[in-house]
Backbone as CSV, one residue per row, in Angstrom:
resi,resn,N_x,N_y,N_z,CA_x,CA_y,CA_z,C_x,C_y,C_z
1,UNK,19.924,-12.442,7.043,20.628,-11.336,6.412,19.578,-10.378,5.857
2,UNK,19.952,-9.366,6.470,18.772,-7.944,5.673,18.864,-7.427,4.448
3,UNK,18.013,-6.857,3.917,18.349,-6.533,2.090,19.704,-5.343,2.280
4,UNK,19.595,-4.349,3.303,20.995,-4.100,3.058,22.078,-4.483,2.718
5,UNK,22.524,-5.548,3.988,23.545,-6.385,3.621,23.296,-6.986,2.358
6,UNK,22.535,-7.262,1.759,22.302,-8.266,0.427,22.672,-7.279,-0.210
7,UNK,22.051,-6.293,0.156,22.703,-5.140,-1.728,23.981,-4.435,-1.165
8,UNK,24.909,-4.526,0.114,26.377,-4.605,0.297,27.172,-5.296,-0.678
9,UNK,26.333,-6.857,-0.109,27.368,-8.102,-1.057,27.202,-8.039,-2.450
10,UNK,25.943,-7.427,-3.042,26.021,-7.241,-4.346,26.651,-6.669,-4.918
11,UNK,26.909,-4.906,-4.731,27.297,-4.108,-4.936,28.827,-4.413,-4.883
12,UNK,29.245,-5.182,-3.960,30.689,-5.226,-3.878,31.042,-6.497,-4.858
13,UNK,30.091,-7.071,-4.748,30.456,-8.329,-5.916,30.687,-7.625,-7.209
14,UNK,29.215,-7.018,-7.670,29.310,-5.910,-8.856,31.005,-5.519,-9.424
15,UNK,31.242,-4.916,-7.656,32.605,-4.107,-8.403,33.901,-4.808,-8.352
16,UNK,34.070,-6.103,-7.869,35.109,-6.955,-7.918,34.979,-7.375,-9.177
17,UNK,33.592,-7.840,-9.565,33.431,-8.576,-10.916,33.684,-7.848,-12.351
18,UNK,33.240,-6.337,-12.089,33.681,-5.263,-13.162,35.213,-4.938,-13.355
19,UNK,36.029,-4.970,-11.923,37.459,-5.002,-11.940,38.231,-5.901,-12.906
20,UNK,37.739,-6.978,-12.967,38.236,-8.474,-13.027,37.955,-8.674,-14.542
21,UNK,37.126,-8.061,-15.029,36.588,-8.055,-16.386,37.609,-7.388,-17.223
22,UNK,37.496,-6.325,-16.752,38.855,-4.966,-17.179,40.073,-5.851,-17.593
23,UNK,40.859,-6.434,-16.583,41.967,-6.662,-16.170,41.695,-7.871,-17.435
24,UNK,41.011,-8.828,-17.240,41.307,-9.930,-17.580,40.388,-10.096,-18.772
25,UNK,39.275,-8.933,-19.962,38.995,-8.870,-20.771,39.814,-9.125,-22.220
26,UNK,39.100,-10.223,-23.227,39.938,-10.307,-24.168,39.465,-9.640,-25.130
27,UNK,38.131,-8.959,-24.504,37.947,-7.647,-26.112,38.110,-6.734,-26.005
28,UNK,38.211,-6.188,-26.872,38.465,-4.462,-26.861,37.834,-3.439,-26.033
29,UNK,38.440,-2.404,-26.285,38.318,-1.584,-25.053,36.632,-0.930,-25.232
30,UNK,35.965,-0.741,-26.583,34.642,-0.471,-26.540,33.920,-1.599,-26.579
31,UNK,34.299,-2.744,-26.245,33.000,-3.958,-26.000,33.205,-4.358,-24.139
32,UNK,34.388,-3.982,-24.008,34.516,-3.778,-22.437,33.634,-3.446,-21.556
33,UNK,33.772,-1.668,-22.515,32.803,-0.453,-21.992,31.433,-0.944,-21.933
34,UNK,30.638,-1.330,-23.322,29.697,-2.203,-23.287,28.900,-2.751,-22.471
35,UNK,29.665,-3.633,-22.354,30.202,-5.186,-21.173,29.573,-4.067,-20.051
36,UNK,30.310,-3.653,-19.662,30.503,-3.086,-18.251,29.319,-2.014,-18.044
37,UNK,29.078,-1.173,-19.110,27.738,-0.315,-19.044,26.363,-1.027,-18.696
38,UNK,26.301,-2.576,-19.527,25.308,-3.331,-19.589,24.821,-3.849,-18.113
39,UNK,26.229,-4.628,-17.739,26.714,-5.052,-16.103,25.650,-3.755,-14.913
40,UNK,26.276,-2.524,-15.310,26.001,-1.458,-13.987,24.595,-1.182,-14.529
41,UNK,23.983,-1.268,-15.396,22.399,-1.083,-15.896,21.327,-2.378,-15.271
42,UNK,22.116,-2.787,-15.451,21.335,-4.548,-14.640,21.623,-4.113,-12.943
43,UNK,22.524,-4.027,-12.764,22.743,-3.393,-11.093,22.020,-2.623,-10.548
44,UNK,21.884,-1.573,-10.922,20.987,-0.237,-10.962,19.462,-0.789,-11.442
45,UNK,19.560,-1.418,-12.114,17.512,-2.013,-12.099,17.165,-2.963,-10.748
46,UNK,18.239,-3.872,-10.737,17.765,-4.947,-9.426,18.228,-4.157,-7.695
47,UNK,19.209,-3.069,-7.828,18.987,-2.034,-6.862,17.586,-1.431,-6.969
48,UNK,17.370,-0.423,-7.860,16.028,-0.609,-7.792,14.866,-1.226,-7.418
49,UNK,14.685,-2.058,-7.888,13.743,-3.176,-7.658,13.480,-3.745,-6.349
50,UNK,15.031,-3.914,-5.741,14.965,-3.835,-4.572,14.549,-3.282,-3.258
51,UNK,14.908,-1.478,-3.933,14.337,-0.378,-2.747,12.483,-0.563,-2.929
52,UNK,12.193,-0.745,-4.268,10.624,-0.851,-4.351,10.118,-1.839,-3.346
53,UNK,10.889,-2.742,-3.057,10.729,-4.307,-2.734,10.386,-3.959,-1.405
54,UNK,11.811,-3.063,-0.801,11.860,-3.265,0.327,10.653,-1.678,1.241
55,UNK,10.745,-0.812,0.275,9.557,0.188,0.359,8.125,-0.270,0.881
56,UNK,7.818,-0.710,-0.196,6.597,-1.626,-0.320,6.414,-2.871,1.119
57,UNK,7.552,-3.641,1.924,7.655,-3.880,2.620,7.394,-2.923,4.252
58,UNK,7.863,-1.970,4.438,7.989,-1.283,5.791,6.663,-0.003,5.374
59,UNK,5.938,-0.162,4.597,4.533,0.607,4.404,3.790,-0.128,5.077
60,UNK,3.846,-1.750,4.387,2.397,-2.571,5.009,3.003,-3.007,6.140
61,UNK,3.774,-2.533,6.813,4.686,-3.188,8.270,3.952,-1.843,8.931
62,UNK,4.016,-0.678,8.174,3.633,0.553,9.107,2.158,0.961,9.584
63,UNK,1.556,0.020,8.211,0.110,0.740,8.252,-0.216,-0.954,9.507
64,UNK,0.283,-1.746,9.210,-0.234,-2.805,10.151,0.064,-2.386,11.625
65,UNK,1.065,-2.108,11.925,1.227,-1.198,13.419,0.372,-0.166,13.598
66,UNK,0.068,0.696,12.790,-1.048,1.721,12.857,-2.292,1.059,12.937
67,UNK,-2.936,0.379,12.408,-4.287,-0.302,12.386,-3.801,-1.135,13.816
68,UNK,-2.984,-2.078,14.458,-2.850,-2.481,15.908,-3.822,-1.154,16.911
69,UNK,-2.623,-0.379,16.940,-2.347,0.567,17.810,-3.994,1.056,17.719
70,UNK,-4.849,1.252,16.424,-5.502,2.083,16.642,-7.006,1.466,17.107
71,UNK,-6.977,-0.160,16.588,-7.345,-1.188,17.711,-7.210,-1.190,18.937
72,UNK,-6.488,-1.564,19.446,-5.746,-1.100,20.801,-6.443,0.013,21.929
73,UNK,-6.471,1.269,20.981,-6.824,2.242,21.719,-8.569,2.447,21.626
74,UNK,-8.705,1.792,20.590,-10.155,1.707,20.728,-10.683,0.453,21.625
75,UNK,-10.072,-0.705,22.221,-10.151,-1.254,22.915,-10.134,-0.807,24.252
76,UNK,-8.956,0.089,24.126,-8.562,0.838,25.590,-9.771,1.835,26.254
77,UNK,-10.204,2.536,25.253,-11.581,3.411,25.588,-12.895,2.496,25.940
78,UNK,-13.171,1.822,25.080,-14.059,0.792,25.191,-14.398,0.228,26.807
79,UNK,-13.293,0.152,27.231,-12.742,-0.553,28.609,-13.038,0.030,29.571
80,UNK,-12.478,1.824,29.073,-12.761,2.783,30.084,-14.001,3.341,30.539
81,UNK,-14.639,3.503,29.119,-16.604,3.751,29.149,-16.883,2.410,30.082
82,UNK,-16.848,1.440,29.695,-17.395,0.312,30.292,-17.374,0.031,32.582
83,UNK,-16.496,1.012,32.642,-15.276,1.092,33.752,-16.241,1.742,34.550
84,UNK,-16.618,3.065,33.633,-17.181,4.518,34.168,-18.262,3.976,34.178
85,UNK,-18.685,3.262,33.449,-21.128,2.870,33.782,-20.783,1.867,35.573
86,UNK,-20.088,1.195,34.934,-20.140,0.309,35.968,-19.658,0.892,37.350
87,UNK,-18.829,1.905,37.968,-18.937,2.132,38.848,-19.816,4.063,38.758
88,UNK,-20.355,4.371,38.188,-21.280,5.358,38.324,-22.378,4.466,38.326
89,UNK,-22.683,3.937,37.381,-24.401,3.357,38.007,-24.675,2.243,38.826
């Protein structure tokens, strides 16, 4: 499962669980609010945390394909000089 889907199921958990609070809260309507402000502040940090997570992930995924590739092509030249002595001299 990809962090998308993970912060799908969160997010939707989030808002079933905030529903359910409402409905079935036995305190008042400003410890609710509270409740529920506190809830979407914790959401919004580990969303966060997450995009950093997953940021920080597909950089060193990018720069590692870039450093391949640029291996690669310096291999590829390497090959080709080597190509050109050998049938010129």
């Amino acid at each position: 499962m990809n962090n998308s889907n993970k912060m799908l199921w969160f997010v939707a958990g989030a808002s079933i669980g905030a529903t359910l609070a409402i409905l079935f809260a036995p305190q008042s309507g400003e410890e609710t609010r509270r409740f529920l402000g506190e809830q979407a502040r914790k959401g919004r940090d580990k969303l966060a945390d997450a995009s950093r997570g997953a940021y920080g992930k597909s950089r060193d995924l990018f720069d590692r394909g870039r450093d391949l590739a640029d291996e690669a092509a310096d291999m590829m030249e390497e090959g080709m000089d080597r190509a050109r002595r050998t049938f010129q001299g």
